[in-house]
C-alpha positions as a printed NumPy array, in Angstrom:
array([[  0.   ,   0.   ,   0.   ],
       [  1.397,   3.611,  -1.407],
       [  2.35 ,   5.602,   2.126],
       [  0.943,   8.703,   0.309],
       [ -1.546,  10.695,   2.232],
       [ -3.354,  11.983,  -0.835],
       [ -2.312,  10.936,  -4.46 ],
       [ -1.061,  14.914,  -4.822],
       [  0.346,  15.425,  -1.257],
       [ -1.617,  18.586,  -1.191],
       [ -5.033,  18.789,   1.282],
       [ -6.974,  21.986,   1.514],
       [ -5.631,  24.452,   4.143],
       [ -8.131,  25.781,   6.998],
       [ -7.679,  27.823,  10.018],
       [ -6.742,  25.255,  12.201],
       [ -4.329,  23.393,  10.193],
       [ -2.429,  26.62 ,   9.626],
       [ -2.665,  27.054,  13.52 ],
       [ -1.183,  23.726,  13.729],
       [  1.773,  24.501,  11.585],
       [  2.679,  27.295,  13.917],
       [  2.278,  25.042,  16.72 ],
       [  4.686,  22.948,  15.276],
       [  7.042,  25.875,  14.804],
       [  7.171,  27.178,  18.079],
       [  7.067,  23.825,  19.524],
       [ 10.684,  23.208,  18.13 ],
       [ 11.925,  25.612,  19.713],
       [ 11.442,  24.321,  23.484],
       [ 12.355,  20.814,  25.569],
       [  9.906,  18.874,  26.292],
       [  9.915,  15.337,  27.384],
       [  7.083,  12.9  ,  26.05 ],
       [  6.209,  11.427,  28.881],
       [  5.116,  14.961,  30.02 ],
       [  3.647,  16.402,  26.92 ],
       [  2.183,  13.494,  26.446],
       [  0.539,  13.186,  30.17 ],
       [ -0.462,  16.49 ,  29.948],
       [ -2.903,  16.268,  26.619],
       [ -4.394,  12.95 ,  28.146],
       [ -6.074,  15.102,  30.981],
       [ -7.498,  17.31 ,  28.866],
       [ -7.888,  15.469,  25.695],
       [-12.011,  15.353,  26.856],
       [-12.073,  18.665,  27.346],
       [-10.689,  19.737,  24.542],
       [-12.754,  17.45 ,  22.109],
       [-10.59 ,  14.823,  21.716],
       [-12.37 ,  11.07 ,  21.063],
       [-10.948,   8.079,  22.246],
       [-10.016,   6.826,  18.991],
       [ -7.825,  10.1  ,  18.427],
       [ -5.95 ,   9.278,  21.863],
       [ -5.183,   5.65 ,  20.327],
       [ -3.731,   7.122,  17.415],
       [ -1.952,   9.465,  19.017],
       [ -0.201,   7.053,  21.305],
       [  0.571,   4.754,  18.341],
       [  2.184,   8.169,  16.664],
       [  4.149,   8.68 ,  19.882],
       [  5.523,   5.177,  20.477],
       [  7.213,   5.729,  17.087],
       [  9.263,   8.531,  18.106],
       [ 12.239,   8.645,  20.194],
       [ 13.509,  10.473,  23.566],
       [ 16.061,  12.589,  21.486],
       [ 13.391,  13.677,  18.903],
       [ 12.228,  15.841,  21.884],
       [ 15.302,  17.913,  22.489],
       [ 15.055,  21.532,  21.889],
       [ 15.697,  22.271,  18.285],
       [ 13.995,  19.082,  16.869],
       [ 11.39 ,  17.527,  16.082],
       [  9.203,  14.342,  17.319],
       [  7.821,  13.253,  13.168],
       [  6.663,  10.142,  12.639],
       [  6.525,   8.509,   9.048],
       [  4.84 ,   4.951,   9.785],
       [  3.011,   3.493,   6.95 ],
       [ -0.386,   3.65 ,   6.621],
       [ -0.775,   0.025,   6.679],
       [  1.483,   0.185,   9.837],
       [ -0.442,   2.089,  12.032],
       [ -3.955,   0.185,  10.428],
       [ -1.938,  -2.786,  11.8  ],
       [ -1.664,  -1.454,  15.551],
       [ -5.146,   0.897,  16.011],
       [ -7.701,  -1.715,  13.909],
       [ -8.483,   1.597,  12.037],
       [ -9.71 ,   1.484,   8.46 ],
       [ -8.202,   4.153,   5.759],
       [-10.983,   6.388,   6.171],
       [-10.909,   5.917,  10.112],
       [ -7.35 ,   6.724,   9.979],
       [ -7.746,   9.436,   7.76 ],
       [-10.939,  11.052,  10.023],
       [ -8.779,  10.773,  13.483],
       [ -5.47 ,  11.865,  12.234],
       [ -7.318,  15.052,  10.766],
       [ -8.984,  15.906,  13.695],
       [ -5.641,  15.88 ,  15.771],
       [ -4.653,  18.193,  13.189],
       [ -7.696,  20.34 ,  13.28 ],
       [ -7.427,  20.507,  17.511],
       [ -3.922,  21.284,  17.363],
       [ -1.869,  18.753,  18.997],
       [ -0.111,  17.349,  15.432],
       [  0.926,  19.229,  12.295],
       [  1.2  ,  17.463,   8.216],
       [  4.735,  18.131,   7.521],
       [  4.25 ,  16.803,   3.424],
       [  6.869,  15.857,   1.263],
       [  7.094,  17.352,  -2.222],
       [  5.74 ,  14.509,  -3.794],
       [  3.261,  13.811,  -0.523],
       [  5.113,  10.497,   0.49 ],
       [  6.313,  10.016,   4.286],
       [  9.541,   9.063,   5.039],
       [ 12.455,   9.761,   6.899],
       [ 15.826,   8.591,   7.808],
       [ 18.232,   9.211,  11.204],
       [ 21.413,   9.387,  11.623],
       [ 24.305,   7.353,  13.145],
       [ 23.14 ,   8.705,  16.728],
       [ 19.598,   7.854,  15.896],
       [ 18.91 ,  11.643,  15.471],
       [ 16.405,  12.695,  12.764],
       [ 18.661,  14.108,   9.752],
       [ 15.122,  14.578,   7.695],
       [ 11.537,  13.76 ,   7.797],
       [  8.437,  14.041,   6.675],
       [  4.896,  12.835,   7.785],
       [  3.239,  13.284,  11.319],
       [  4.765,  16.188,  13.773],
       [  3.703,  15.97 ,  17.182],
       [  5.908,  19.183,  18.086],
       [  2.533,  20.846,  18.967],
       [  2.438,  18.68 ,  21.902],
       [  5.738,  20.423,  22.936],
       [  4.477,  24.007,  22.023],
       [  1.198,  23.47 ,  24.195],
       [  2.271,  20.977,  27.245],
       [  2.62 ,  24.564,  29.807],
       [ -0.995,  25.311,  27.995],
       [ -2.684,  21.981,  29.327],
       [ -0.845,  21.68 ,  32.359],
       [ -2.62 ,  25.084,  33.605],
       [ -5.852,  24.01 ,  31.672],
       [ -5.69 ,  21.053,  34.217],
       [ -5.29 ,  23.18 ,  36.779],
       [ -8.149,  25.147,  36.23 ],
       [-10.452,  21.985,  35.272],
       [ -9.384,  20.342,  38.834],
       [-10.523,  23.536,  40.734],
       [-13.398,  24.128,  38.74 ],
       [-14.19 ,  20.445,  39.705],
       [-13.846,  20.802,  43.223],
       [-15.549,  23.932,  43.446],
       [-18.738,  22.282,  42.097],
       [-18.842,  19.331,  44.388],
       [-18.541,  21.713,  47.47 ],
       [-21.308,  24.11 ,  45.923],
       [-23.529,  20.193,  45.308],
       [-22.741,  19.454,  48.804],
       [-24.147,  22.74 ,  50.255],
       [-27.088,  22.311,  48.183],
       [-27.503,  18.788,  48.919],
       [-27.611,  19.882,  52.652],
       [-29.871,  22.753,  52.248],
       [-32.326,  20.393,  49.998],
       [-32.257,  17.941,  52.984],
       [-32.77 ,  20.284,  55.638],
       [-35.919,  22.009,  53.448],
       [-37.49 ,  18.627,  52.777],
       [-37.071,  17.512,  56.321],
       [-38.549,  21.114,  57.496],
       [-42.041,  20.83 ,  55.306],
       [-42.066,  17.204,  56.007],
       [-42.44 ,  17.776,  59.838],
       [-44.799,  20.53 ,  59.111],
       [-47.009,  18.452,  57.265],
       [-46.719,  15.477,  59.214],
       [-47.567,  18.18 ,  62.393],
       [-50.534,  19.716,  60.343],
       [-48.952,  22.955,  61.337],
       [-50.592,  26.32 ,  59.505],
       [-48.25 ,  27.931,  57.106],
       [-48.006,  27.946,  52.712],
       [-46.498,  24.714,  53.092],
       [-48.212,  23.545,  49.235],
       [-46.149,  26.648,  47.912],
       [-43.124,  25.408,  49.293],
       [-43.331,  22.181,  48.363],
       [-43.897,  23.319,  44.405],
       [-41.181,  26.051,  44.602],
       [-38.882,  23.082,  46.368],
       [-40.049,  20.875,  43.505],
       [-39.16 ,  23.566,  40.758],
       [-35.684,  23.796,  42.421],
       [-34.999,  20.201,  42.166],
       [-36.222,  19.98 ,  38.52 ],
       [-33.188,  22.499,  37.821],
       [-30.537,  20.288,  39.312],
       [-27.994,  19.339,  37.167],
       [-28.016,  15.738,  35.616],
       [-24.083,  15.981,  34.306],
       [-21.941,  18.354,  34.475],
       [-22.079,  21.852,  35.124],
       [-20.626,  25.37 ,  35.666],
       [-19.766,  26.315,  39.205],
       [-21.395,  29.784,  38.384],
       [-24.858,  28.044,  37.786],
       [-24.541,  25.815,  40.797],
       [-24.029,  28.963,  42.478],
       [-27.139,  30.252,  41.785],
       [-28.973,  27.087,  42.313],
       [-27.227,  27.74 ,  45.622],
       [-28.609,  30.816,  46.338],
       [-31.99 ,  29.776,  45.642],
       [-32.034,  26.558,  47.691],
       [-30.761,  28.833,  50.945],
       [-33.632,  31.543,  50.063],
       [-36.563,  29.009,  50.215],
       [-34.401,  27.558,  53.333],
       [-34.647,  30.846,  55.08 ],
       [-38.601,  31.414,  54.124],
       [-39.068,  27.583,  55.063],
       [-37.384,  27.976,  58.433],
       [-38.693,  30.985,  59.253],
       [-42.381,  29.639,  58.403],
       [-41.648,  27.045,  60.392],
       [-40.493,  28.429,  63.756],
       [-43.818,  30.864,  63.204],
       [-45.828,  27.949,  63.325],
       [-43.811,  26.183,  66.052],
       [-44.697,  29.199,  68.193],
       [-48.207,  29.451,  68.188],
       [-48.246,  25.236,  68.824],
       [-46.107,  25.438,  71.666],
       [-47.793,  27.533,  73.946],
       [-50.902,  25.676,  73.61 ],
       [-49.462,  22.153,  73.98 ],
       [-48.283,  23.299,  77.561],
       [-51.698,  24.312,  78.017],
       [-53.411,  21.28 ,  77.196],
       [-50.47 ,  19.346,  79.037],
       [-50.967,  21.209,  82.201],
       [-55.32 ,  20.346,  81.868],
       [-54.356,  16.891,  81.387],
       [-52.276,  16.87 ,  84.639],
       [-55.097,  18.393,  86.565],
       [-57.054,  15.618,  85.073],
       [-56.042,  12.869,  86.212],
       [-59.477,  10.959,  86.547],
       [-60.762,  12.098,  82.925],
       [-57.788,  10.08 ,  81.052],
       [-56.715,   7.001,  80.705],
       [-52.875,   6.168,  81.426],
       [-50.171,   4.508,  80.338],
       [-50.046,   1.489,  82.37 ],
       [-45.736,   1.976,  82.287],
       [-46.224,   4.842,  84.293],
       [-46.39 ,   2.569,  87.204],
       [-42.822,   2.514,  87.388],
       [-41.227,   5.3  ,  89.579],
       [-39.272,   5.923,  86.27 ],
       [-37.814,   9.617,  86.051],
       [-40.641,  12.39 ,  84.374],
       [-38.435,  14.076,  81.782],
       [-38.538,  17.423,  80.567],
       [-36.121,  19.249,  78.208],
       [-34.038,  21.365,  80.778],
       [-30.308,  21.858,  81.157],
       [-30.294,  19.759,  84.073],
       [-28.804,  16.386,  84.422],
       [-31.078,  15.031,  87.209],
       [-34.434,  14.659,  86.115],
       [-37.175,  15.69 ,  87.815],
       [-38.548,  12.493,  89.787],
       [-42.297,  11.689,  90.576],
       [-43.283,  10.417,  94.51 ],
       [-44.719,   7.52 ,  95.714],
       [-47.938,   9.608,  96.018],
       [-48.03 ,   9.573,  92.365],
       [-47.376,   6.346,  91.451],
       [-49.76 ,   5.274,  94.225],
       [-52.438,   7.49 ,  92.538],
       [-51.32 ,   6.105,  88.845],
       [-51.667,   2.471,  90.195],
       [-55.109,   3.193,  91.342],
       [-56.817,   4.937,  88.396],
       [-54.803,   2.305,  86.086],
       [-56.591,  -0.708,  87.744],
       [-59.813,   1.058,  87.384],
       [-59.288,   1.835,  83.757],
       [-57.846,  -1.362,  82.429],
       [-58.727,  -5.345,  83.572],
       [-55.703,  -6.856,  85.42 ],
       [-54.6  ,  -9.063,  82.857],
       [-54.484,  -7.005,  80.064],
       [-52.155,  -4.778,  82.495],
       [-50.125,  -7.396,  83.222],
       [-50.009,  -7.328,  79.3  ],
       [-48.868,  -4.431,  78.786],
       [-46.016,  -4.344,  81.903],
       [-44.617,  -7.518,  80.257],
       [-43.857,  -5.201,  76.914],
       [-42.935,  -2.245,  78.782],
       [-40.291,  -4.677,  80.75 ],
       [-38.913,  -6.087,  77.644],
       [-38.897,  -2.346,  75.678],
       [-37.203,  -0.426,  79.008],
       [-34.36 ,  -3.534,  78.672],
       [-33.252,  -1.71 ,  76.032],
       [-32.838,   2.27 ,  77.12 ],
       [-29.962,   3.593,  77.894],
       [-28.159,   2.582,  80.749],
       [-27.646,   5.29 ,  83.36 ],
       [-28.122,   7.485,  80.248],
       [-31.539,  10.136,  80.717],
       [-32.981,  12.398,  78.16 ],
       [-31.84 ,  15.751,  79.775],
       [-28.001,  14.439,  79.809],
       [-28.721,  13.912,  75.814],
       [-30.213,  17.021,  75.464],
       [-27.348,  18.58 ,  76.686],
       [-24.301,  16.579,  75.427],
       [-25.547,  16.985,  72.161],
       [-26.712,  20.865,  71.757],
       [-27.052,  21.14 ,  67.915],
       [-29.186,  18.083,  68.038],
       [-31.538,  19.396,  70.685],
       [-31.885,  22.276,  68.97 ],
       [-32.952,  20.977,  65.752],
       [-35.468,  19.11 ,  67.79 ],
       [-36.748,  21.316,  70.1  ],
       [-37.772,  23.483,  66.779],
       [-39.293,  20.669,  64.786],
       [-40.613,  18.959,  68.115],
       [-41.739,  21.866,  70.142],
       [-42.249,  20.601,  73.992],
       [-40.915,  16.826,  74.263],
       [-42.179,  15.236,  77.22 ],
       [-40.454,  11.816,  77.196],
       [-38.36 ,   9.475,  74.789],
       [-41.393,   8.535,  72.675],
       [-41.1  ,  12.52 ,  71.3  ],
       [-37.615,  12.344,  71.013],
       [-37.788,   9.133,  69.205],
       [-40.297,  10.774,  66.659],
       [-38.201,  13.582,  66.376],
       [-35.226,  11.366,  65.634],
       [-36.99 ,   9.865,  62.771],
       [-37.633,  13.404,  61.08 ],
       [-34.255,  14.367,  61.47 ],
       [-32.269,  11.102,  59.964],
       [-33.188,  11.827,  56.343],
       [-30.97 ,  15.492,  56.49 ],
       [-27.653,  14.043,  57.947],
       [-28.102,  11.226,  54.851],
       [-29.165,   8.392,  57.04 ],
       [-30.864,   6.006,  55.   ],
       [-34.278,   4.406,  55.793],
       [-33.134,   0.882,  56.144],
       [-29.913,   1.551,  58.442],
       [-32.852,   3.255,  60.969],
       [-35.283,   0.462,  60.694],
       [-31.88 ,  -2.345,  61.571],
       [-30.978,   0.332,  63.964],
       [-34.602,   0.496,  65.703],
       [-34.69 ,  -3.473,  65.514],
       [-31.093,  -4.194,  66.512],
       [-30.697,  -1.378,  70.069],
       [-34.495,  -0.686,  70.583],
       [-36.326,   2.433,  69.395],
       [-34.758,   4.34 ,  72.946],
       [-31.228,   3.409,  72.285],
       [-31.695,   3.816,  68.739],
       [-32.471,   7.553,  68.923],
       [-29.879,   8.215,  71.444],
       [-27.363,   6.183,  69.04 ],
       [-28.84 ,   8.666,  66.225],
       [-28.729,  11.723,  68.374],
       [-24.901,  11.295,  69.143],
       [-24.065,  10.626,  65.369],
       [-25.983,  13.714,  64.262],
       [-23.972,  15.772,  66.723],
       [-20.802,  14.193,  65.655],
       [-21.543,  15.224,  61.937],
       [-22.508,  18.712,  62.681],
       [-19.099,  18.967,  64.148],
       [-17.057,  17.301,  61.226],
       [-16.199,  14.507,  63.216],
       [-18.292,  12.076,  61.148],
       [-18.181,  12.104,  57.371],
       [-20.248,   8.984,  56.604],
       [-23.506,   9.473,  59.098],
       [-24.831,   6.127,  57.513],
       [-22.109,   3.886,  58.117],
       [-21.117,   5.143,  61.379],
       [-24.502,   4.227,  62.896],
       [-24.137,   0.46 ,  61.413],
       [-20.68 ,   0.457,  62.981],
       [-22.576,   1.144,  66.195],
       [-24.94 ,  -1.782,  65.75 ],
       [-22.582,  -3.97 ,  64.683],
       [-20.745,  -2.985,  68.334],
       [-23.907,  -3.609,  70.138],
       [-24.301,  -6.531,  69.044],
       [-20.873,  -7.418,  69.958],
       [-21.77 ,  -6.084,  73.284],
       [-19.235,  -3.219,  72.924],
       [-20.953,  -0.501,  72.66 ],
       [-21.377,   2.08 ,  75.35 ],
       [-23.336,   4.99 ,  74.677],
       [-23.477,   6.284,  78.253],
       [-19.541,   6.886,  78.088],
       [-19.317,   8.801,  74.756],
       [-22.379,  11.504,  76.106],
       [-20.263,  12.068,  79.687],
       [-16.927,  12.351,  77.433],
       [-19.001,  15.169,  75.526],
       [-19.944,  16.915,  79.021],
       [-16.602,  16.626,  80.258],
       [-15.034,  18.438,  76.876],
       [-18.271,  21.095,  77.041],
       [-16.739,  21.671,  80.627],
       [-12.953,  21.799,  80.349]])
């Protein structure tokens, strides 16, 4: 097969060929080793429209050429055969043909044609090309400084947009987790206009890639409906509160009109969200009282019932571990649920609470359910309550895998939940 590119040597000039040529030109001039020039197109060969099938050619062009051929003052031409490099890339004629002219086009080879358009070339005793004509890949040498600084700029560009999808993915959590409770709470607010401005937002997230300055402004309009959310939300939080005390403290004054909890028996402590570590605990007076309208309200056996479960579920609380010292050892945490929860009275609240609040620190679903299963729903949201704080602080990365880690330790009977709250008061203290 005739090595001639074209029967005339001759192809039309364009702009970028005669950009090419220049390349070339200037690319003689400077020292460049391949390995570099070569490592420094690959990172940006994407970005700069190269195709896959162009890199293969280009590294068959570039195993042809020598170390010396990249000295200052030379330059790197290749003159394999057509049926040569068909022989090592699987191309066909026209496939060559298509991805050497693109290189060409792009500007990281020049044509260097022969008068009669043949390649060839010989070298001399020193292996040194005396004179050549075919493929010159001194454009790589001209534009290696160009693509190492295009890198650059990619790699920051790239890290720049997954910090701006992070805040946005924590802002979309905290948002859905906000109108969720709200619903769920059937508190008053324009919770339906939320929820379709929240939807519009997430219809505008990016499915590939995308500029830093748009994520930006997705940004800025995921905190702005954050703000309005949050701010609708402690309204509403507000008005509740004030009369759930009210309707707590008729309940207490009530005692005969409502039927209790038969695990109220137990002289178990009556917790309250203070900043306190003893609880507040009830008298015998009160239990005595309890016992009394309890009987009255329920048959015996179906009380017996119902202390059997309570014995089994209290098994798996805490131990020596209350709700205030939570409250307390983990501040961000009770604050985030004191404003979706309002008043809690007990770990039942907390426990709800805890299930609103997984979904925005990226816990999933089924790692709560195993969790619930695995400690018990009190020991469960305590478990959850530490790992929440820990993330806020940035000293948990992976939310989700840290709370299997602590079922897999409870299971293994290592873990001690009591000892990592106290370690928290004693660093709040020092």
């Amino acid at each position: 097969m005739s090595n001639a590119w074209q029967p005339s040597g001759w192809r039309k000039p364009t702009p970028g060929l005669g950009i090419a040529e220049q390349l070339a030109r200037a690319g003689e001039h400077v020292a460049v080793p391949k390995t570099r020039a070569f490592v420094a197109v690959k990172r940006v060969g994407a970005y700069i429209g190269l195709k896959a099938g162009d890199m293969m050619l280009l590294d068959t062009l570039g195993a042809f050429t020598q170390a010396q051929d990249w000295d200052a003052g030379r330059r790197p031409i290749v003159w394999a055969s057509n049926a040569y490099l068909m022989e090592q890339t699987g191309f066909s004629l026209s496939a060559l043909k298509r991805h050497a002219r693109r290189l060409a086009e792009i500007g990281v080879i020049s044509f260097k044609d022969s008068p009669n358009g043949k390649r060839w070339g010989r070298r001399d005793a020193e292996g040194r090309i005396v004179e050549a004509y075919g493929f010159d890949l001194s454009p790589l040498s001209a534009r290696a400084e160009e693509f190492e600084e295009l890198h650059a700029e990619l790699r920051a560009e790239r890290e720049r947009c997954q910090r701006l999808k992070r805040q946005i993915t924590v802002a979309r959590r905290m948002i859905r987790a906000r109108i969720e409770a709200a619903v769920s709470g059937a508190l008053r607010g324009p919770w339906a206009q939320f929820t379709g401005l929240f939807e519009e937002l997430l219809d505008r997230l990016p499915r590939r890639h995308e500029a830093s300055e748009q994520l930006t402004r997705l940004l800025t309009w995921f905190r702005e409906l954050q703000e309005r959310v949050e701010a609708a939300f402690l309204k509403a939080s507000e008005v509740v509160q004030p009369v759930e005390n009210t309707l707590e403290t008729k309940e207490q004054s009530s005692e005969t009109s409502q039927e209790l909890d038969p695990r109220e028996i137990i002289s178990d402590p009556h917790i309250l969200i203070t900043n306190q570590l003893n609880p507040v605990t009830r008298n015998s007076s009160e239990n005595e009282n309890d016992d009394a309208v309890v009987h009255n309200a329920r048959p015996q056996d179906q009380v017996d019932k119902d202390l059997e479960e309570w014995v089994a579920e209290v098994s798996k609380k805490p131990a020596t571990l209350d709700l205030p010292t939570l409250m307390q050892a983990c501040p961000e945490f009770a604050s985030w649920a004191h404003n979706m929860g309002g008043f809690l009275r007990d770990w039942s609240d907390l426990h709800r609470i805890a299930g609103q609040l997984r979904p925005m620190i990226g816990v999933s679903e089924h790692a709560w359910n195993v969790a619930q299963d695995r400690l018990g729903k009190h020991v469960a949201t305590a478990a959850l309550a530490l790992v929440f704080e820990k993330h806020c602080a940035g000293e948990v990365s992976s939310p989700n895998g840290y709370l299997r880690g602590m079922v897999i330790k409870a299971v293994a009977g290592e873990l001690h939940l009591e000892r990592s709250f106290y370690g928290r008061l004693s660093g709040q203290a020092a």
